[in-house]
N, C-alpha and C positions, 0 to 999 in steps of 0.2 A: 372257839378255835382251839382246836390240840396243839398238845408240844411237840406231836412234828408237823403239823400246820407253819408253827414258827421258824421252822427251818425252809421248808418251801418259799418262804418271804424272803428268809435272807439270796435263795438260792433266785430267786426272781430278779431281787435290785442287782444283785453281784451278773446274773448273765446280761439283762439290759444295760447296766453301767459298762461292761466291758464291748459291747458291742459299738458303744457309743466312745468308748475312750475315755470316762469320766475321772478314772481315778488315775491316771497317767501324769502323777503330780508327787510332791514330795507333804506336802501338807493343806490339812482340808478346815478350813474353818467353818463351823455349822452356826445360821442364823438361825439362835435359839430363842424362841421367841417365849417359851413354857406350853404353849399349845401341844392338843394331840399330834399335829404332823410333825412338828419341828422335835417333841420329844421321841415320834418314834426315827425319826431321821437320824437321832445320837443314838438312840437303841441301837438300832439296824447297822450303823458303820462299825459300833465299839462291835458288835456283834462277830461282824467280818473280819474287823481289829484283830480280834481275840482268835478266830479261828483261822488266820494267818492266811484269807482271801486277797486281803489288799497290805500294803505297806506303807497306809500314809501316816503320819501323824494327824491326829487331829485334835482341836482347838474348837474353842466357841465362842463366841459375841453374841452377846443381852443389850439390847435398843431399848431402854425404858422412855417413851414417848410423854409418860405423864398423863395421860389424856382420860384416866378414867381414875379417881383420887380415890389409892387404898388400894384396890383393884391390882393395880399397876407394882408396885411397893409390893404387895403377895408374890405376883408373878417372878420379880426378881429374885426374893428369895428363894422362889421353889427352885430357880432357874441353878444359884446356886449350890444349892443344896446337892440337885440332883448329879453335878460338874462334880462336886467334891465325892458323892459317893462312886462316881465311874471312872475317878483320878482324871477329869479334862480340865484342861487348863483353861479360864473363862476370865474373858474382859467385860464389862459392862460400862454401858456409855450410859449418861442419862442428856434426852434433851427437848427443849421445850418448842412442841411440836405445835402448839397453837400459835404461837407467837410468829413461828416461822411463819406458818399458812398463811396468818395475818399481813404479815410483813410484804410477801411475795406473792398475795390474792390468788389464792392456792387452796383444794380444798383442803384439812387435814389427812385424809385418806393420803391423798398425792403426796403433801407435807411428808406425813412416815414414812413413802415410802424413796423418797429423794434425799432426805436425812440417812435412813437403812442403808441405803445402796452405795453411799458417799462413804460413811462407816466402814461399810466391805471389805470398801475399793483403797481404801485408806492404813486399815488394820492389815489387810493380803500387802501391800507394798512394803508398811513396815517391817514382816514378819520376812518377807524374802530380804529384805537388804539384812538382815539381822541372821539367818538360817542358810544364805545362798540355794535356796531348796524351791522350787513351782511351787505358789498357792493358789490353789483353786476355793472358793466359796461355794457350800453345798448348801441348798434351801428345798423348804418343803411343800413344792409345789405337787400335786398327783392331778390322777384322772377327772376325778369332778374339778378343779380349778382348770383344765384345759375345756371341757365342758361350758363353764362358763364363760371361760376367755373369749372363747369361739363367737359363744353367743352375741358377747356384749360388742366385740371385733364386728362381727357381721350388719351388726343395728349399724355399725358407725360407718359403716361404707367402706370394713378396710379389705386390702388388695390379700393377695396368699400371704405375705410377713404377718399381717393384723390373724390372721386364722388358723397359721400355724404358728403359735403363740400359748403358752412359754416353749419355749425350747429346750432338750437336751443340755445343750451349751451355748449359751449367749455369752463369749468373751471366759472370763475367768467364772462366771457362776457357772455351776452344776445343777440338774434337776436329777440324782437318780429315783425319787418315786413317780415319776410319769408312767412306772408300767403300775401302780398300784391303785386301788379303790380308796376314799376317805375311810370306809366302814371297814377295810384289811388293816390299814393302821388301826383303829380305835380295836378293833380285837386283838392285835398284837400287842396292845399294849395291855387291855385287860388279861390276857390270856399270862403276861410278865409280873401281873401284878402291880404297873407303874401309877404311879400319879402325876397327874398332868392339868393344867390350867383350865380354865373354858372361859373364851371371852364373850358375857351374855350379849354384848351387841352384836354378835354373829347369827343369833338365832333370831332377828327382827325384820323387818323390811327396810328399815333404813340405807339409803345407800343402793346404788344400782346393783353391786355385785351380789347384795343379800337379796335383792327383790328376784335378782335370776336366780340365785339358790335355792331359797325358802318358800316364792311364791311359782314364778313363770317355769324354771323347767320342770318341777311337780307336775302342775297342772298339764304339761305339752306329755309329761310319762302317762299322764289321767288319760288323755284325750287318745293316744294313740295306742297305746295300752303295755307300752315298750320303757323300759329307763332308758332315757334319753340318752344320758353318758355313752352306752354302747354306742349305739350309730355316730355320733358325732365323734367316739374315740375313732371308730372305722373310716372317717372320714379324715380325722385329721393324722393319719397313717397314709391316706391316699395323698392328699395336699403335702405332704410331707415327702413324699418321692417326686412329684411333680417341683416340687420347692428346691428342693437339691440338686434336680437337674436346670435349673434353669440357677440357681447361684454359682452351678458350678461353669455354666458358660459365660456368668456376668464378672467373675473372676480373672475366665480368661483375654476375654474382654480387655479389664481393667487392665490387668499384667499387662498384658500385650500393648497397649495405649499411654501408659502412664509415662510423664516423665518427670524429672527431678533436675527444677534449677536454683541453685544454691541452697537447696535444702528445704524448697518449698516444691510439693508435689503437682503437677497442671496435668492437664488433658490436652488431644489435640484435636481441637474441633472438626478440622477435615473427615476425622475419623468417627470422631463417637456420633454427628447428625445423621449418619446412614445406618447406625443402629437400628434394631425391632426397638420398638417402647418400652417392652418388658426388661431388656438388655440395660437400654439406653437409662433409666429410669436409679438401677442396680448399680451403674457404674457411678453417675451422681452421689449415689449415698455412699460409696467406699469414700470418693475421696472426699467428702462433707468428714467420714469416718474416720478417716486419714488426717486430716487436717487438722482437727480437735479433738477428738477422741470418742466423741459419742453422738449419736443422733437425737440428743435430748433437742426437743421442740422444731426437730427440721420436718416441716411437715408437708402435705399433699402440695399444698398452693406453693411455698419453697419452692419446690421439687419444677412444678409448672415452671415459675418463673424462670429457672436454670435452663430448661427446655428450652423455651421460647428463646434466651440469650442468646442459648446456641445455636438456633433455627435461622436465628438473623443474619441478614448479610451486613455483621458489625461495620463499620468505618470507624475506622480510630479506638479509643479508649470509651470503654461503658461498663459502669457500676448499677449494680444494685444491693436494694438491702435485705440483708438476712436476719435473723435472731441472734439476742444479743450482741447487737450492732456492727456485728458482720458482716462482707460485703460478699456477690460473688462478683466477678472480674473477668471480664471477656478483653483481650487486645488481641487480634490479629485469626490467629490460627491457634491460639492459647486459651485455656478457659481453666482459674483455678478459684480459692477463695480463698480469705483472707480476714484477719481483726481488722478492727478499724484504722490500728494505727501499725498495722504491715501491709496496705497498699504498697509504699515508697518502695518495701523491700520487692513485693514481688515483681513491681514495674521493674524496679533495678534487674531483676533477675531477670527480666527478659532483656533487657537491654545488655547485659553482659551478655547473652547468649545470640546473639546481632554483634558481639564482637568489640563492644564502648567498654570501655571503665568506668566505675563506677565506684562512688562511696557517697552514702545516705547521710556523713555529715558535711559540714561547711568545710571546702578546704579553701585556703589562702596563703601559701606559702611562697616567699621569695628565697631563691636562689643565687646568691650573686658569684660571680667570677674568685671571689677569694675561699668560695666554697664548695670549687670543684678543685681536685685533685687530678695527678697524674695516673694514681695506683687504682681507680676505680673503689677506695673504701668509701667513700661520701654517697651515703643513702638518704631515702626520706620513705618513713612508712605512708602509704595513703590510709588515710582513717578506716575503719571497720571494713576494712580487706584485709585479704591474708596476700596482699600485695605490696611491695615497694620501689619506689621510684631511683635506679641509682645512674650517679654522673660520673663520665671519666672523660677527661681531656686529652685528647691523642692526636696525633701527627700522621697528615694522610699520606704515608708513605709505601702502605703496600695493600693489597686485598685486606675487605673491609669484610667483616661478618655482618649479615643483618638476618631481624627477623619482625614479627609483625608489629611488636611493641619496642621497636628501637628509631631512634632519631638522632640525626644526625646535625649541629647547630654550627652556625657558625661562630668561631671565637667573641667575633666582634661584636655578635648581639646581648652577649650576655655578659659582656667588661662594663656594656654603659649603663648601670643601673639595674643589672639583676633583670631572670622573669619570671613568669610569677605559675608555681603549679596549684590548678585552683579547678571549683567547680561554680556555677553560677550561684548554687546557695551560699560562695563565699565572698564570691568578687561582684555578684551582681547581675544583670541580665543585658548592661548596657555594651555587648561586645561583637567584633566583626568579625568574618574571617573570609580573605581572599585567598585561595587554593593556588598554589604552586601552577602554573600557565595559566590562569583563567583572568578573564579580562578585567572580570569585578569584582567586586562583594556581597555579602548579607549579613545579616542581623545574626547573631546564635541562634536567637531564636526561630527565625522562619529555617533557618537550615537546620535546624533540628526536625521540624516540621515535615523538609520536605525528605530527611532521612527517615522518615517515621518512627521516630523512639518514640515510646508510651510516655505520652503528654508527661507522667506523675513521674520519671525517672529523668524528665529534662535538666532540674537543676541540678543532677548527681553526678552527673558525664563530669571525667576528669580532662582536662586541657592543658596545657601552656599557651601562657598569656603575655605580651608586653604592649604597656599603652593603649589599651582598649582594641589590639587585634593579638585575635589567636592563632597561634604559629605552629600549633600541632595538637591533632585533634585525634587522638588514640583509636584504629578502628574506620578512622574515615581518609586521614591526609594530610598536609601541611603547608603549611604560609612560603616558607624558609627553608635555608636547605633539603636535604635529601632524607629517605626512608628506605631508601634499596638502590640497587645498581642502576636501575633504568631512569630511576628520579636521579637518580648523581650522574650521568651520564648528560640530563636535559641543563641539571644546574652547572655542570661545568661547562658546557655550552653555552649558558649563558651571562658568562662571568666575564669581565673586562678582561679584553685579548684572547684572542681564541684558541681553546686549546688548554690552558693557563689550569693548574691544578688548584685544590681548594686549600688555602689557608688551614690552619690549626680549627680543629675543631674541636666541639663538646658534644661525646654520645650522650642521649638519654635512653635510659631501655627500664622499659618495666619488666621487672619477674618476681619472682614467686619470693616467698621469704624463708 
């Protein structure tokens, strides 16, 4: 290669990276592995550095895996070495990558590369809260590693994501050598003069990625009498505009679908089961993507089983399990997912969103008559809501305000022994409630039931309660007194003597805090 061969390189990553958006960041950390790609990857940026192309800062992280004794310890140093002659500023992490593999029955290939990626993502987080600046992580993926990705994607039965693989930009990594050859780096770097590592287990068949390298796609350039890399770069150019347009409609999709209660994201199944597959399929992984942060281990049969949930004509509440003990979550016209141990919350959230109050811990609180005021300061926070419960004793002498969370009690129910604001996780499930004209009762439980709150958000419903009947049920209705003008209208109606205005009362009104 010539030395303006070398610039032509530079002038390739800088026109691909900007078409792609790549350096649209304040700082770039490069996984510097010692290798020919990763060292021409610091070449090539300080390059652009230097010739006032780009304006990022950039940084490096050294992953020493341990995994080949001495070996590994060289590579460090050079890694060093080279950081301090180019003034980059480098981290090295060391970690024991067999052990992981061991631990998590994982091969170690997988092992490095879940340790790597965690690093990254770990070092870019630090580095922004530290800079206030976008970090993107740049790695040195090129043309033959999509070559083989393809390959090895294709065996395993994967869909367009699996084939157009790696990517441009997956999240905060960067790939700018996807426009280059393996063999433009190794001359760019002889051509500089650099030194650089070589890991000999690269050049063996061990390992599937080495057997597509070293043996199968040779032999498929042998057979057909073409380097393969070409056609399959040509290829995954084409899969790559068909890829974009169809994420960009499973985007819009999402957008348009998505909703947000209480801070947890769902779907609305009415919508997304008349999806295409391909749509339908896309919108599952955002918000799996959404929800946790990455698509580690949500795989094909996942994917099914979310389908199928929402294919169903659910009845009631229905879980299943996902990875890492994950559930997804179908109730009603909702379908979201959840840890194991945020069920409660997200049932809660549907149940707020059905108009209940709701709090996820035990409430039990009594109220009594010497703990209501006239001034209306006497509050009670409900637990892990940004809600609170406040009491004012008033004299029904003129128009009354109401609204959906206000109630209206009579003096005399709550002089004799306080009642009690609670949820079933706190009081128990042993409770009735006879509705303001209705002739009977039930259990909390069956009228929960037949309200259809999400079975797993039963015991969170907020209430008032005296003597095992509930006299106001937030969302639904009341035992006692009144909730609005047309209930206070039936209760004074049906008050000793006709006509006869209501005694002293005590508002309850939930609001905001």
């Amino acid at each position: 290669m010539r030395k303006e061969e070398t610039v032509e390189i530079l002038d390739k990553v800088l026109e691909f990276s900007n078409s792609k958006g790549l350096f649209d960041c304040g700082i770039i950390v490069i996984g510097l592995s010692g290798g020919p790609d990763s060292v021409a990857l610091l070449h090539i940026l300080k390059g652009l550095r230097n010739c006032f192309d780009i304006d990022c800062d950039i940084y490096a992280l050294h992953c020493n895996h341990h995994l080949r004794p001495g070996a590994c310890d060289e590579e460090a140093e050079l890694v060093k070495q080279l950081c301090e002659d180019n003034h980059v500023k480098l981290k090295v992490l060391d970690f024991d990558c067999r052990g992981f593999a061991e631990s998590n029955h994982i091969s170690e290939e997988t092992a490095g590369r879940v340790l790597r990626y965690e690093a990254f993502e770990q070092y870019a987080k630090a580095l922004e809260e530290a800079s206030h600046k976008t970090v993107r992580v740049a790695v040195a993926h090129h043309k033959d590693d999509v070559a083989e990705t393809m390959m090895m994607n294709l065996f395993r039965g994967s869909g367009l994501d699996g084939l157009v693989n790696p990517k441009a930009v997956s999240g905060r990594i960067i790939r700018p050598l996807l426009c280059l050859r393996k063999s433009e780096l190794v001359d760019y770097l002889d051509t500089l003069g650099v030194s650089y590592a070589i890991d000999q287990t690269n050049l063996t068949t061990e390992g599937t990625r080495n057997n597509w390298r070293n043996d199968m796609l040779p032999k498929i350039g042998g057979f057909y009498g073409v380097d393969p890399v070409v056609p399959l770069a040509r290829t995954y150019r084409l899969l790559s505009d068909d890829l974009d347009f169809i994420s960009g409609m499973a985007f819009d999709a999402y957008a348009g679908n998505r909703k947000e209660l209480s801070g947890y994201p769902v779907l609305k199944v009415s919508v997304i089961k008349d999806l295409h597959q391909a749509l339908k399929s896309r919108v599952i992984r955002s918000l799996w993507l959404e929800s946790f942060g990455n698509l580690t281990d949500f795989e094909e049969s996942n994917l099914k089983d979310c389908a199928d949930l929402i294919a169903d004509e659910a009845l009631g509440e229905v879980m299943i399990d996902m990875p890492f003990g994950r559930k997804a979550y179908r109730y009603g016209d909702y379908f979201g997912f959840a840890g194991s141990d945020g069920i409660e919350f997200l049932s809660g959230a549907i149940a707020r969103e059905m108009g209940f109050v709701v709090s996820e811990n035990a409430v039990n609180t009594v109220i009594c008559f010497s703990d209501v005021t006239g001034n209306g300061e006497n509050s009670i926070k409900i637990p892990n809501s940004s809600l609170k419960l406040r009491a004012l004793r008033i004299e029904n002498k003129g128009d009354l305000e109401y609204n959906n969370f206000s109630w209206f009690c009579p003096v005399d129910v709550i002089r004799d022994g306080g009642i009690t604001l609670g949820n079933c996780k706190g009081t128990g499930t042993g409770l009735r409630m006879r509705r303001a004209g209705s002739e009977g009762s039930k259990e909390i439980k069956r009228l929960m039931t037949d309200l259809k709150i999400p079975e797993s958000a039963r015991k969170q419903i907020i209430f008032m309660e005296k003597d095992g009947d509930i006299l106001w049920l937030p969302g639904f209705g009341h035992g006692t007194g009144f909730t609005n003008a047309i209930s206070r209208e039936r209760y004074i109606a049906n008050m000793p003597g006709s006509g006869s205005k209501p005694d002293e009362l005590v508002m309850f009104t939930i609001e905001r805090q």
